[in-house]
C-alpha positions in Angstrom: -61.9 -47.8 57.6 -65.7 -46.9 56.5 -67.6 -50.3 56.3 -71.0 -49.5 56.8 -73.2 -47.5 54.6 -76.3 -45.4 55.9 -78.0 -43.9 52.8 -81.0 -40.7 53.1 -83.6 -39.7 51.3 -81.5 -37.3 49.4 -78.4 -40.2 48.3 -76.2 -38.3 51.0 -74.2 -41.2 52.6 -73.4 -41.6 56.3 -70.2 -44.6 56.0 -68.4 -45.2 59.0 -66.8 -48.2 61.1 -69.6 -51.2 61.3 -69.3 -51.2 65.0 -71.2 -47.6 65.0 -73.7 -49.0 62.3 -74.6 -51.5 64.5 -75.0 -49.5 67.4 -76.9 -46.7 66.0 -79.5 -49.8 64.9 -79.7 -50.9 67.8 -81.2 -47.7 68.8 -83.3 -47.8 66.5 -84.5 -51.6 67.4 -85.0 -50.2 70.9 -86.8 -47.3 70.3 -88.9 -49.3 67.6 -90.3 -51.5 70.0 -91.9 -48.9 72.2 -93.4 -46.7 69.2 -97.0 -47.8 68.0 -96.5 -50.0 64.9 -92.5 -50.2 65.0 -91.8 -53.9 66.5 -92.7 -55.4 62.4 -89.5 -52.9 61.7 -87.7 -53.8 64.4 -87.8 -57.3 64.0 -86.6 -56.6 60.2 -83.9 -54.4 61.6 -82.5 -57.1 64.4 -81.9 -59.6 61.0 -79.7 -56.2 59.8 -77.4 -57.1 62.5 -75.0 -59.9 63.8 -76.4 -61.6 66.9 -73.5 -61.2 69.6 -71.7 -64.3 70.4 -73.4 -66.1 67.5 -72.4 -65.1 64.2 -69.4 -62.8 65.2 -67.1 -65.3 63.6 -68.3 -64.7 60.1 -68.1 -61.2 60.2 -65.7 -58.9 57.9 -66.7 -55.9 59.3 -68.9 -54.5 56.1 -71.0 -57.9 56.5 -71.6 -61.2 58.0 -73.3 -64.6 57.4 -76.1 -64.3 58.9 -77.4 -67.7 60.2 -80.6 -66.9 60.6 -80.9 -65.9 57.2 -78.5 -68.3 55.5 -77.4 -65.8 53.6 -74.6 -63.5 53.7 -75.8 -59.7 55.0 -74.3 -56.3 54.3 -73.8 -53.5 56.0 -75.9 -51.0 54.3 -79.5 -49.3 54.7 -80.7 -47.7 52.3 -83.7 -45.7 53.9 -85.4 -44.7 50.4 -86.2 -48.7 50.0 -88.4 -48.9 53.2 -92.1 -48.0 52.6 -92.8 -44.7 53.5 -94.5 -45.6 56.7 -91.4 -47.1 57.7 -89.3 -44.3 57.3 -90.9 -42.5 59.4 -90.9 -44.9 61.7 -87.4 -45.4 61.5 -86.4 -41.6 61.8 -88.6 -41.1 65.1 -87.1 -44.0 66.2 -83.5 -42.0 65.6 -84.9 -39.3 67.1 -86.2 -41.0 70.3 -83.1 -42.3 70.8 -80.8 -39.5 70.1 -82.6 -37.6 73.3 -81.9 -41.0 74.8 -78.1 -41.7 74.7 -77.9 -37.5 75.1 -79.4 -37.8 78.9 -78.5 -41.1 79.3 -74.8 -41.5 77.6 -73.2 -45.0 77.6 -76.1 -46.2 80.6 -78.2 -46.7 77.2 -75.9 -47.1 74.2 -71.9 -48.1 74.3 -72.0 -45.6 71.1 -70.2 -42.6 71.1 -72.6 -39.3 71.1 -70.5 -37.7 68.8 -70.6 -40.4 66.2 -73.9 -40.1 66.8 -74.3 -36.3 66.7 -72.8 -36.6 63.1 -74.7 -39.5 61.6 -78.0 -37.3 63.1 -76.8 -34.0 61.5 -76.7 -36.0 58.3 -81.0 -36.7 58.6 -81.2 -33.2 59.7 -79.3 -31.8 56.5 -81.6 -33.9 54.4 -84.6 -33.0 56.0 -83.5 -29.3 55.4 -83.2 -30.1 51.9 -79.4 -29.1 52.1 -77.2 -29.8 49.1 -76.2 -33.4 50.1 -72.2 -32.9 48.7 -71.9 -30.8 51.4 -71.9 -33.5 54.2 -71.3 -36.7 52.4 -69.2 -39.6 53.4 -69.4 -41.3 50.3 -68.3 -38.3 48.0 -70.5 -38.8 45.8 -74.5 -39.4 45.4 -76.1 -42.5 46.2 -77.7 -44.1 42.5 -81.5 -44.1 42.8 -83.1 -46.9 45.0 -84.8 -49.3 43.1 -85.3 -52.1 45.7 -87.9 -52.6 47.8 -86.9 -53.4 52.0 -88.2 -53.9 55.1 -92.0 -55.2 56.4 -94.8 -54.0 54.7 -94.3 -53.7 50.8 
């Protein structure tokens, strides 16, 4: 059952189990903290996630409390609300890492290429200015983002 929500810049949604959500951002994180100006990111993007071990109890699979926060946290990223600096960041950060856990498999990330493959064919589809029902998990497009996320608004 879809419990993670992954929106683009064109409201196409990527929603899948949380357990690949959380994976493909910790690709991200990773990737993040060896690009020039991506640990502030990073950092935001480690609070998007449960901490293993820690605040796994909480957790209904489309969110968590997150203690470290003291707040409850859902699963969803909408990648319009990060400053446009970070989405870039973010993206080559996807992109780093999708070469990654090709070459590497699960010696770099327990998450299935496949699952991968799809949420990345997703960006590309955006980036290609495809229409956005064509690959959509939601089955429908996302409202308009009018929040504001991440480091550096």
């Amino acid at each position: 059952m879809a419990s993670c929500f992954i929106i683009y810049k064109d409201g196409r949604c990527f929603s899948r189990r949380w357990t690949g959500y959380d994976s493909i951002l910790k690709i991200a994180i990773n990737e993040l903290k060896i690009i020039p100006d991506g640990i502030p990111l990073a950092q935001w993007l480690e609070l998007q996630i449960p901490v293993e071990n820690e605040e796994l109890e909480s957790d209904s699979g489309y969110g968590f409390y997150n203690s470290r926060l003291d707040d409850w946290t859902n699963r969803y990223l909408d990648t319009r609300s990060l400053t446009p600096k970070n989405q870039v960041l973010f993206w080559k950060a996807i992109g780093k890492g999708r070469i990654r856990l090709l070459n590497e498999g699960a010696a770099y990330s327990e998450l299935n290429p496949d699952y991968f493959e799809a949420f990345y064919r997703m960006y590309q589809l955006a980036e290609n200015e495809e229409p956005p029902m064509e690959y959509n998990d939601l089955g429908k497009i996302a409202e308009p983002c009018l929040h504001k996320n991440g480091p550096g608004w």
